[in-house]
LUMVEXGU-273752 format. One line per 2 residues: number of its first residue (from 1); their letters; for each residue x, z, y of C-alpha. Coordinates in Angstrom, 3 decimals. Layout:
residues N
NUM = A = X Z Y ~ ...
end
This chain:
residues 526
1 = XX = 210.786 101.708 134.662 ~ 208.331 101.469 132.290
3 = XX = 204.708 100.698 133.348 ~ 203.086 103.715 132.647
5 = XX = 205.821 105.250 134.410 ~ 205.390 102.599 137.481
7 = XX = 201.140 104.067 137.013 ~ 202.728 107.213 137.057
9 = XX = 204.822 106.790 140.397 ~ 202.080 105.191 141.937
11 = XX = 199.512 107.866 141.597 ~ 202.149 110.714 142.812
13 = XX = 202.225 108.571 146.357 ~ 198.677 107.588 146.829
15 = XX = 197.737 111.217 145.971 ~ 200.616 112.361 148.344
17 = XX = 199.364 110.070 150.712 ~ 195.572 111.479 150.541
19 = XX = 196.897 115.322 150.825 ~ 199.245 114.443 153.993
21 = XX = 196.741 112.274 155.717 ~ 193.579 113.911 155.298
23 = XX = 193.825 116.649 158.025 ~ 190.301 118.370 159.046
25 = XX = 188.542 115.135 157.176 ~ 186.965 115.994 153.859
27 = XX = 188.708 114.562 150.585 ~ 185.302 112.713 149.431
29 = XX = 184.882 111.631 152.971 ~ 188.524 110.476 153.845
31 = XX = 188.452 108.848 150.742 ~ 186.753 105.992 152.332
33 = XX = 189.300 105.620 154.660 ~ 191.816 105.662 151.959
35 = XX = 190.006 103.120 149.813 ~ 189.033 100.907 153.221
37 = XX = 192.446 100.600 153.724 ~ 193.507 99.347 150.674
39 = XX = 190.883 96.950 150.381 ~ 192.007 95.464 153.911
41 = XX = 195.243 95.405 152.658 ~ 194.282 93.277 149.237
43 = XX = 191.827 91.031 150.549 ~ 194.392 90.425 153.102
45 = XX = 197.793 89.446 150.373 ~ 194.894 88.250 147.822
47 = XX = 193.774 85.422 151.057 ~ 197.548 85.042 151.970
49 = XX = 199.097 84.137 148.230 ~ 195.903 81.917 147.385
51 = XX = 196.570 79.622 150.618 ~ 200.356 79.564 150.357
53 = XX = 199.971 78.568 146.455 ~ 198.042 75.804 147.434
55 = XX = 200.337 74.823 150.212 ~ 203.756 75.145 148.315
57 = XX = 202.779 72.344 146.469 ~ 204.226 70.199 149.234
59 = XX = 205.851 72.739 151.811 ~ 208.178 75.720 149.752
61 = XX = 208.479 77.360 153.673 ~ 205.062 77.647 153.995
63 = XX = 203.684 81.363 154.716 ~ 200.613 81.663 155.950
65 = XX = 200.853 84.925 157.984 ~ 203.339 83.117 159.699
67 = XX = 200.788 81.164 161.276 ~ 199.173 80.221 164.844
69 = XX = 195.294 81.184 164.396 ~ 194.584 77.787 166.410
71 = XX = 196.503 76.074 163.206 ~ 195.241 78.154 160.488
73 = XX = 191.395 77.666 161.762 ~ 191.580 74.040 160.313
75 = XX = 191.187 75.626 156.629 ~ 188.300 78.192 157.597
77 = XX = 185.679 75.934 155.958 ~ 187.039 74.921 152.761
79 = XX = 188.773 78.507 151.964 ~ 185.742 80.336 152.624
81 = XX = 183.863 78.078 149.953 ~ 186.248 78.929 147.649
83 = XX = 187.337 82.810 148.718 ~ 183.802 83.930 150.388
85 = XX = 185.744 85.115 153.211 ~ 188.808 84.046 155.765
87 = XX = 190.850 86.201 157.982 ~ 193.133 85.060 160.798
89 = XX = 196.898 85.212 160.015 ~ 196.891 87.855 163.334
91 = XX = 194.522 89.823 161.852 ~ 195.863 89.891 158.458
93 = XX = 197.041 93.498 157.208 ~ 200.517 92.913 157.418
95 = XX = 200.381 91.640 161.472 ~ 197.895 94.184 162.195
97 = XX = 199.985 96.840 160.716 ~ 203.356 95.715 161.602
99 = XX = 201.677 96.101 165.698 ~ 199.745 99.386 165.028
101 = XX = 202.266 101.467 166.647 ~ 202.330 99.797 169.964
103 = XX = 198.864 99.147 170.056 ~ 196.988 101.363 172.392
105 = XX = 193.594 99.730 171.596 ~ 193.960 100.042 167.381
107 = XX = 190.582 101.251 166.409 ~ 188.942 98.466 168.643
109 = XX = 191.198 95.844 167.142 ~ 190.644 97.077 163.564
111 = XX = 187.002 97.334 164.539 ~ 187.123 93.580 165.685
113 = XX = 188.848 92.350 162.781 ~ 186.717 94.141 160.388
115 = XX = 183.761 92.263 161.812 ~ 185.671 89.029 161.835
117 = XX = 185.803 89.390 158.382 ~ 182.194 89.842 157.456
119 = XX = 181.451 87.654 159.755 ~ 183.834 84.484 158.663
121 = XX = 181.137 84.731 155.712 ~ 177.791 84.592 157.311
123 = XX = 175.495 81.411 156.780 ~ 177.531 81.075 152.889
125 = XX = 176.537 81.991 149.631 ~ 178.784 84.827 149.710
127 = XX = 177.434 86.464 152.709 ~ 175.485 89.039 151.264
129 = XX = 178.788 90.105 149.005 ~ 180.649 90.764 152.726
131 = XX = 177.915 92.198 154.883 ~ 178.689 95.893 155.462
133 = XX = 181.653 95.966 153.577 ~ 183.356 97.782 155.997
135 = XX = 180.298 100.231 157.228 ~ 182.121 103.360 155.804
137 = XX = 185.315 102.989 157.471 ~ 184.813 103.814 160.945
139 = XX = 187.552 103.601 163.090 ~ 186.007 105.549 165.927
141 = XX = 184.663 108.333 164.153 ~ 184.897 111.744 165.478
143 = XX = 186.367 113.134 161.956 ~ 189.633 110.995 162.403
145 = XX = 190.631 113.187 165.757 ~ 188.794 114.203 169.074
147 = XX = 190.255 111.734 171.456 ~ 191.235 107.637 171.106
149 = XX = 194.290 108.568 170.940 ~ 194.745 111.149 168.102
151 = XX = 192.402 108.743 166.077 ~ 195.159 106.062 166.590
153 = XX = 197.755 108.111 165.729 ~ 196.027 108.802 161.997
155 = XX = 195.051 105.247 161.813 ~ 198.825 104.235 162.486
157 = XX = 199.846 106.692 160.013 ~ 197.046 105.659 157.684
159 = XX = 198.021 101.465 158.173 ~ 201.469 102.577 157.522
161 = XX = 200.983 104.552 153.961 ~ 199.048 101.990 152.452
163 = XX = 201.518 99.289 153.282 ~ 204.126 101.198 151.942
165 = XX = 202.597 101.511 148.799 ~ 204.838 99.714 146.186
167 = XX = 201.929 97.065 144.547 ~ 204.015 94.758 143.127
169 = XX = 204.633 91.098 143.057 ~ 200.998 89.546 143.475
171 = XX = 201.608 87.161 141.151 ~ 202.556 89.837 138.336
173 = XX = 200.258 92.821 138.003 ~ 199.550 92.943 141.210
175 = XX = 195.773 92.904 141.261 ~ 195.675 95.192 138.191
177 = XX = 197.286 97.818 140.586 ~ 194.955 97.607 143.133
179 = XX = 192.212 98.043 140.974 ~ 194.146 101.163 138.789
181 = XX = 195.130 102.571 142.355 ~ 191.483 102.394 143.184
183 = XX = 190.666 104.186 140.138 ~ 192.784 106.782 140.436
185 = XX = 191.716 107.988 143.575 ~ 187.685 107.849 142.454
187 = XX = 189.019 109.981 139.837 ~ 190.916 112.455 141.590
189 = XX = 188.577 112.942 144.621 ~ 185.540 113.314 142.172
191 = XX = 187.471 116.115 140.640 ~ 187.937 117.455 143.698
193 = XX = 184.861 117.412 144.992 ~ 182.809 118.465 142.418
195 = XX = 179.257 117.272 141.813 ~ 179.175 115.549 145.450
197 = XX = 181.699 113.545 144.485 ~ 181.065 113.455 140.194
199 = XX = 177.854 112.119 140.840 ~ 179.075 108.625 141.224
201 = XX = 182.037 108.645 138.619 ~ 182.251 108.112 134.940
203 = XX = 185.745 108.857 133.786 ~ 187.218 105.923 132.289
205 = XX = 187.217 106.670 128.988 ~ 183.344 107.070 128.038
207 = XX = 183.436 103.777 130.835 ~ 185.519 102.266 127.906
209 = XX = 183.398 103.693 124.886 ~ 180.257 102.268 126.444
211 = XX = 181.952 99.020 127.292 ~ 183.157 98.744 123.307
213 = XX = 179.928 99.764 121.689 ~ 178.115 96.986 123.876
215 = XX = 180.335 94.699 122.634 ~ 180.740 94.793 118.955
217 = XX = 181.389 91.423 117.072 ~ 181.290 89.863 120.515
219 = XX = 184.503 88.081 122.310 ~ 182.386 86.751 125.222
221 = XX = 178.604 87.892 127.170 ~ 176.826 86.161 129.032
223 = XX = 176.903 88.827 131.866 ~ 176.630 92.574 132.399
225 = XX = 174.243 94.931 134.213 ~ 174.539 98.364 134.981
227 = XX = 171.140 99.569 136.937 ~ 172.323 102.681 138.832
229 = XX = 176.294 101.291 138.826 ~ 177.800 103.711 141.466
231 = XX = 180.837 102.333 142.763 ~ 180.941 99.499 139.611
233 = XX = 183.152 101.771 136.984 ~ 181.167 101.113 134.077
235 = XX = 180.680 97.149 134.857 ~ 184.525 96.564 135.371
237 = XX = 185.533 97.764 132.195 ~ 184.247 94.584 130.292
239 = XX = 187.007 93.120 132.502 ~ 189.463 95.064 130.349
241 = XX = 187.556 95.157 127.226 ~ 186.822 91.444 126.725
243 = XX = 188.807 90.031 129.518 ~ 186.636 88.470 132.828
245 = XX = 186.617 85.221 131.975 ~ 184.355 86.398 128.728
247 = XX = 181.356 87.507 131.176 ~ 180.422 84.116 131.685
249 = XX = 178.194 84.675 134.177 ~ 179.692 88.218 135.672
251 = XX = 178.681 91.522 136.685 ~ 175.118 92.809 137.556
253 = XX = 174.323 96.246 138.935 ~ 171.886 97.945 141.524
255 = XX = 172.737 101.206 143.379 ~ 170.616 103.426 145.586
257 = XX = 173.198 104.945 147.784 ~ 174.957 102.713 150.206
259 = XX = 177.979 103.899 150.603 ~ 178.376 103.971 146.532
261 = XX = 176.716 100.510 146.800 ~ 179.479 99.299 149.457
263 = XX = 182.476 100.810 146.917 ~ 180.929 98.830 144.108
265 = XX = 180.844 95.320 145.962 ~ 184.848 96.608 146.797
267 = XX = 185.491 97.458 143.686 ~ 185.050 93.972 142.405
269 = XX = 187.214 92.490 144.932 ~ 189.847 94.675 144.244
271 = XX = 189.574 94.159 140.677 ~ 189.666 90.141 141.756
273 = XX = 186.093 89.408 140.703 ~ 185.063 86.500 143.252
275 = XX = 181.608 86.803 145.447 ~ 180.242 84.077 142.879
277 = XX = 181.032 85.783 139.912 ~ 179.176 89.316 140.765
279 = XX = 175.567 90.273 141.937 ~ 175.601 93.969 143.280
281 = XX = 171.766 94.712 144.829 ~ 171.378 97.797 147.304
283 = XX = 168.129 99.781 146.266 ~ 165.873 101.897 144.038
285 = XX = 166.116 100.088 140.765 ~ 162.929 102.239 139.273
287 = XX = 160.320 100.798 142.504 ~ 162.364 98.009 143.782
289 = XX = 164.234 96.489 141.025 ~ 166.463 93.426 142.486
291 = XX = 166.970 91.546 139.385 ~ 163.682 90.508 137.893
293 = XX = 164.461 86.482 137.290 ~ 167.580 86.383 135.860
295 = XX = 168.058 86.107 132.322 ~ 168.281 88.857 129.928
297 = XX = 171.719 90.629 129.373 ~ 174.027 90.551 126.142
299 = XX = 175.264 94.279 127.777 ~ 174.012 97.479 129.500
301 = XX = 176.183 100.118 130.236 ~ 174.663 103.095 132.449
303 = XX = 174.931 106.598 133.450 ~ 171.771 107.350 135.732
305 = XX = 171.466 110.058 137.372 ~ 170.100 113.082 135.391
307 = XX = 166.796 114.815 135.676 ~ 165.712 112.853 139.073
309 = XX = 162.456 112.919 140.535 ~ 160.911 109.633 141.357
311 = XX = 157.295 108.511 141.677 ~ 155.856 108.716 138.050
313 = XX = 151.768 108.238 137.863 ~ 151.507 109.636 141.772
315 = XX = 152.053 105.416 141.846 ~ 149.274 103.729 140.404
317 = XX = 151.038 100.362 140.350 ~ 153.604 101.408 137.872
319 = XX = 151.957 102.176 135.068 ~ 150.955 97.998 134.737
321 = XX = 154.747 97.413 136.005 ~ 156.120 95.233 132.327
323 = XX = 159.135 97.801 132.396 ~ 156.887 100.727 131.605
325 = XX = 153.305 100.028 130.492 ~ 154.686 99.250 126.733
327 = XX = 154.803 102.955 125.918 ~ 151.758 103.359 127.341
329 = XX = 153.503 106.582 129.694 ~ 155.080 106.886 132.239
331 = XX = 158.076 109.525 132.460 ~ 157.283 112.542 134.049
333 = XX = 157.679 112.628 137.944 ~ 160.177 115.450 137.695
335 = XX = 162.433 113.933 134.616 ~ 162.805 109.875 135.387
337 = XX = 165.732 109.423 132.514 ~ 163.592 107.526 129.954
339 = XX = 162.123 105.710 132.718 ~ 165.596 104.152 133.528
341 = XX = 165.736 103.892 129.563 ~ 162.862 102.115 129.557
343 = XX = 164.266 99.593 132.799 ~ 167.198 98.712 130.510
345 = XX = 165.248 97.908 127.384 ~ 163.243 95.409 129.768
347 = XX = 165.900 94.156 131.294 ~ 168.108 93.797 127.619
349 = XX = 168.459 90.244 125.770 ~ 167.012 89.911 122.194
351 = XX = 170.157 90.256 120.690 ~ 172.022 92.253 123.528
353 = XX = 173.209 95.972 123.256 ~ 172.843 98.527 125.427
355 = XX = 174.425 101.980 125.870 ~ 173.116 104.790 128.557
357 = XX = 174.422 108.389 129.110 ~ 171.729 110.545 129.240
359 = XX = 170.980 114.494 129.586 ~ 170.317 115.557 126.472
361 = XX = 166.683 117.065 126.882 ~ 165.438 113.910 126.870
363 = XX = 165.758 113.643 123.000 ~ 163.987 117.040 122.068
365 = XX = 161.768 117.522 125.355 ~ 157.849 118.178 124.522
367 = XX = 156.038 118.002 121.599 ~ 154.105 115.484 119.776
369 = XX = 151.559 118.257 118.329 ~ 149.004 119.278 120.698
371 = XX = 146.377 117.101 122.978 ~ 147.658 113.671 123.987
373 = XX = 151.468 115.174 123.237 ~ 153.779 115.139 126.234
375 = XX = 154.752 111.626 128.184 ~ 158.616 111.636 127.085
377 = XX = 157.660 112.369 123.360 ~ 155.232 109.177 123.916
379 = XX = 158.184 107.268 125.250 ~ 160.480 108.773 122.271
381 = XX = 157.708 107.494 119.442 ~ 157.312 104.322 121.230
383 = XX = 161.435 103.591 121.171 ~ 161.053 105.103 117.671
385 = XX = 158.254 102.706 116.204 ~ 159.503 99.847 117.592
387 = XX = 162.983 100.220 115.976 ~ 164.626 99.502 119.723
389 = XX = 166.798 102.958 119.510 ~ 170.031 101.424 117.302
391 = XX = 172.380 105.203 117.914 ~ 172.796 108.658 119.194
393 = XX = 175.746 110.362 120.078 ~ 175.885 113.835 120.862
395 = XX = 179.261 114.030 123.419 ~ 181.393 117.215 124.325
397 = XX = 180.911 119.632 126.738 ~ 182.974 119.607 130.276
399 = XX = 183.570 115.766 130.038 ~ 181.922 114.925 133.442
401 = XX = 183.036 116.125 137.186 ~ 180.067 118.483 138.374
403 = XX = 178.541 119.463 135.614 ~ 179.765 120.989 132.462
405 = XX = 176.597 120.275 129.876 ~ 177.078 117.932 127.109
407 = XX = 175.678 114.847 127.395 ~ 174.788 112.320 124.709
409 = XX = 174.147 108.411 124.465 ~ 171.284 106.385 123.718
411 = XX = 172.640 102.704 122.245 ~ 169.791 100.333 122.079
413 = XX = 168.661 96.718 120.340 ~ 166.502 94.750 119.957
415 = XX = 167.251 92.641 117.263 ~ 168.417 95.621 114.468
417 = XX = 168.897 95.077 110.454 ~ 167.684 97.648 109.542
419 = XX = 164.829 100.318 110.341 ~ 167.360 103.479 110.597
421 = XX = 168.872 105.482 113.319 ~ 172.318 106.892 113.168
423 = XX = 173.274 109.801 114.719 ~ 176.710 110.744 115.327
425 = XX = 177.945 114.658 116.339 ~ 181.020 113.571 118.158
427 = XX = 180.472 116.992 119.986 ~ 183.978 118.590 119.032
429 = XX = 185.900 114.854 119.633 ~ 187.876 115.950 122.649
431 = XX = 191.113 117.387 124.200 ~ 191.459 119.723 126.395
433 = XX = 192.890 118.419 129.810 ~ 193.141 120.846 133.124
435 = XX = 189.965 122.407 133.379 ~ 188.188 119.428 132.331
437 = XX = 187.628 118.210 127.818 ~ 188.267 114.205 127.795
439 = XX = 187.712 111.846 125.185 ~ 191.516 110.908 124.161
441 = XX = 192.007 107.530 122.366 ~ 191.644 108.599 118.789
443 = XX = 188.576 110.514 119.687 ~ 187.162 107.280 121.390
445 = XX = 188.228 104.990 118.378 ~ 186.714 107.200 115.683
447 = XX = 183.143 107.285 117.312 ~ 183.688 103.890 117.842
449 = XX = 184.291 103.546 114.000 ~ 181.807 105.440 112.862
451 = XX = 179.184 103.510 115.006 ~ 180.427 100.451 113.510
453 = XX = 180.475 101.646 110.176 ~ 177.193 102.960 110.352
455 = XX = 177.008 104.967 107.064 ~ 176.452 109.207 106.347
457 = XX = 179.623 111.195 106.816 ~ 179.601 114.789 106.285
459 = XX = 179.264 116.651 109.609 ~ 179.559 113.718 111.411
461 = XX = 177.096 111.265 111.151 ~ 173.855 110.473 109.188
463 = XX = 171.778 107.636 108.791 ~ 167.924 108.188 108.974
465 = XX = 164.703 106.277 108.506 ~ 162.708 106.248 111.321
467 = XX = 159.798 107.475 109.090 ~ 161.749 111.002 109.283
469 = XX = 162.022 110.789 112.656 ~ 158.708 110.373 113.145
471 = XX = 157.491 113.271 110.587 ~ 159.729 115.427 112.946
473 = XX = 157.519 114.673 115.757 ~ 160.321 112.272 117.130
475 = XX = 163.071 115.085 118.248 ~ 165.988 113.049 118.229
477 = XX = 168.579 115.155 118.757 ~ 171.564 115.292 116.853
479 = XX = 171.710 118.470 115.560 ~ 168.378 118.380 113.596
481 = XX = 169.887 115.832 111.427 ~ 173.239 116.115 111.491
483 = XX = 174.742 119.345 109.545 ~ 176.982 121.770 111.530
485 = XX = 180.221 122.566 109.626 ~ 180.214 126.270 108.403
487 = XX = 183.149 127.663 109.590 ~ 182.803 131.207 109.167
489 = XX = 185.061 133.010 106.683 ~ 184.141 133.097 103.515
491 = XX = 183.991 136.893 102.096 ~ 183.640 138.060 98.759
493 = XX = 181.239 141.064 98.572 ~ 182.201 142.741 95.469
495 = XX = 185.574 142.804 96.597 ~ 184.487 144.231 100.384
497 = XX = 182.518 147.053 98.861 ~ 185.157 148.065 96.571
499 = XX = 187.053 147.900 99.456 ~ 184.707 150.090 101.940
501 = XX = 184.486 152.907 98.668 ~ 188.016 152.616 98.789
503 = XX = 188.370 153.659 102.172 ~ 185.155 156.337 102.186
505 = XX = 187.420 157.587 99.480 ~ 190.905 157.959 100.981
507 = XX = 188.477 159.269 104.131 ~ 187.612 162.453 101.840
509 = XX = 190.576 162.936 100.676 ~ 192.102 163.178 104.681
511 = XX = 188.877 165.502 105.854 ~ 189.453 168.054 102.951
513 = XX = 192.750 168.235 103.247 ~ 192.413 169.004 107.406
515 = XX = 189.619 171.328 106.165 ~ 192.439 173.307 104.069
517 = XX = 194.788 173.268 107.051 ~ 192.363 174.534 108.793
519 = XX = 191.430 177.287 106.219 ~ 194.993 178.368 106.402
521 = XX = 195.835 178.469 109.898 ~ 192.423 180.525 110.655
523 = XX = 194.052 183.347 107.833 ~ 197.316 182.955 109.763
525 = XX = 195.655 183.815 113.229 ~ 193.713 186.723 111.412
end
């Protein structure tokens, strides 16, 4: 079986698994369940195959679930330094599932070992990776049945799905099927759910473009942020586009919503990125940004929420706040997009690249003309003059879950070679998939190319001095500099008119001869 076949398989079951299991809990909400589950279930064989490994060296019978907890307590202190966490051979997935069926007290043993777990890390470096790591699955919630009982029941059925799930050798692929499983199911309950659930995803393939553009001419970073990261999409893809071990340092983001925030920090352990090697903050990025003394990223990737309201100038502290005061503006309370675009230029290294999905309005909104112009023009002129804004692409419609408008992305450096911005009309680049448009792999690669090649290409892209962008009172959208294809057949107006007398013609002829019927029958009827 091939592997795309093996993907294939394994997204049938996992989505067979979500339909049968669900019940009266919502698909967004069971999700968690779903995805709690399978983390258990890694973190679990990913602790197991680490400590045998080290223990076949000089014992091939060695198997750590196999072991007392008084024995296996002798290695808490040295694998948690390594792992960030330690479970107890009895309260590893396998055990706990293997009992679930004759245990009468389930949720209060999975809600033990869940704590056990974040727990084992408290008082280490990685504690703050662990804590509430299992908040969102709660074993004694209402929504998995009305009674103990019926709550056992789904979490037996539950415990038994996900360990029949056919993962894979460890050793072999395994972690890449955890993560891909992981993925899937983002993908397919954001479709499902519709903006609630859209909200936090970006499909993988504009995760992918976003990851490539950032990484031009680059085989390593030094680490990657992401300032409103959802559930850590966007960030992981450098895994695949560069490979892990080329984000030296690892993956940054910051996320407002907690449970989002809590699938992020998963997300990396299921995608085997060790407590040291990310830094996930919980919080508002725009008032409370968590990562003010590190250094300066090599790559941004984002897609902030559109059109939010935040605090603007009602706050009089953020107009002086280093992320903002540049421009001179702040973004209006109603609209914070450039705001965030602003955050990410602060937070970008001198020769770093960033790329952000945006909502479009924010590259045609106000007008420069007029008193004092309007804040996001301000912002536009400032990005503008300073040569920071490096692309624009103008995306499809329909590519997002929730929300059919096209969206576009902002790429920006620092350190440019020229003083030019190119804009790219990538806006018919799609197939149509379900319901839903999606970026297929020659669409991705030819944006790609032509961001690389950076050069005019008839209805596609131009390149334009920023002097012209700034004589068009800094609109940067697309389509004011980037000709539309005429599609519209072509007609020949001599030949149409001769055409039309032609038929004005032929019409004569028919209404005289009806007249002369006519004529006739009335002499008949006389």
């Amino acid at each position: 079986m091939s592997r795309e076949q093996e993907r294939a398989e394994l997204h049938k079951t996992i989505w067979q698994i979500a339909n049968d299991l669900r019940g009266s809990v919502d698909g967004w909400d069971f999700k968690q369940y779903v995805l709690g589950m399978l983390f258990y279930r890694f973190i679990s064989e990913n602790l197991t195959n680490y400590i045998n490994e080290e223990e076949w060296r000089t014992d091939k019978s060695f198997n750590y679930a196999e072991l007392s907890d008084k024995k296996a307590e002798f290695g808490r202190a040295d694998t948690v330094k390594e792992k960030g966490f330690y479970i107890l051979p009895s309260e590893l997935f396998e055990n706990v599932s293997h009992n679930a069926a004759n245990d009468p007290n389930l949720n209060e043993t999975l809600s033990r070992v869940f704590k056990n777990i974040e727990n084992s890390a408290k008082g280490e470096p990685s504690e703050n990776d662990l804590k509430g790591l299992f908040d969102d699955l709660d074993v004694n919630s209402n929504k998995l049945g009305n009674t103990v009982e019926n709550r056992n029941k789904l979490l037996v059925k539950l415990l038994n799905a996900i360990g029949d799930l056919k993962l894979g050798d460890y050793k072999d692929n395994t972690i890449d099927t955890f993560g891909d499983a992981y993925e899937y199911l983002m993908a397919m309950y954001a479709s499902s759910a519709g903006k609630s659930g859209g909200e936090y995803y970006t499909p993988q393939e504009i995760s992918e473009l976003l990851a490539e553009i950032t990484t031009v001419g680059k085989r390593q970073v030094n680490k990657v942020y992401d300032p409103a990261c959802g559930s850590g999409s966007l960030l992981l893809k450098f895994a695949k586009v560069l490979g892990k071990e080329n984000v030296r340092q690892g993956f940054y983001g910051q996320e407002i919503n907690l449970t989002t925030y809590n699938l992020a920090r998963i997300n990396m352990f299921l995608h085997d990125i060790n407590y040291e090697k990310f830094n996930i903050a919980h919080g508002d990025t725009l008032l409370e940004p968590k990562h003010w003394d590190d250094e300066p990223f090599d790559a941004i990737v984002s897609n902030p929420p559109y059109a939010t309201h935040w605090d603007g100038d009602d706050n009089s502290l953020l107009i002086n706040d280093p992320r903002f005061s540049p421009a001179g503006v702040l973004a209006p309370k109603s609209d914070a997009d450039l705001a965030f675009t602003m955050h990410i230029l602060a937070w970008l290294s001198t020769s770093g690249t960033a790329a952000i999905v945006e909502f479009p309005g924010v590259l045609y909104r106000g007008s420069f003309k007029g008193k004092g112009g309007k804040a996001e023009v301000k912002i536009r002129k400032y990005l503008i003059d300073n040569n920071y804004i490096d692309t624009i692409i103008q995306l499809p419609p329909n590519l997002f879950f929730g929300t059919k408008i096209a969206t576009c992305i902002i790429v920006l450096k620092k350190s440019k070679t020229d003083n030019k911005t190119l804009f790219i009309d990538a806006s018919k680049e799609f197939v149509h998939v379900g319901n839903k448009n999606k970026l297929s792999k020659q669409n991705r690669l030819k944006i790609l190319d032509a961001f690389i090649k950076r050069e005019d290409t008839e209805y596609f892209t131009r390149l334009v001095d920023n002097s012209a962008i700034g004589e068009n009172d800094y609109n940067i959208a697309v389509s004011s500099y980037v000709e539309q294809e005429d599609t519209r057949e072509v007609i020949d107006i001599t030949q149409l008119n001769a055409k039309i007398a032609e038929i004005v013609k032929r019409e004569n002829e028919l209404r005289k001869a009806i007249d002369k019927i006519v004529a006739d029958l009335e002499r008949v009827i006389v």
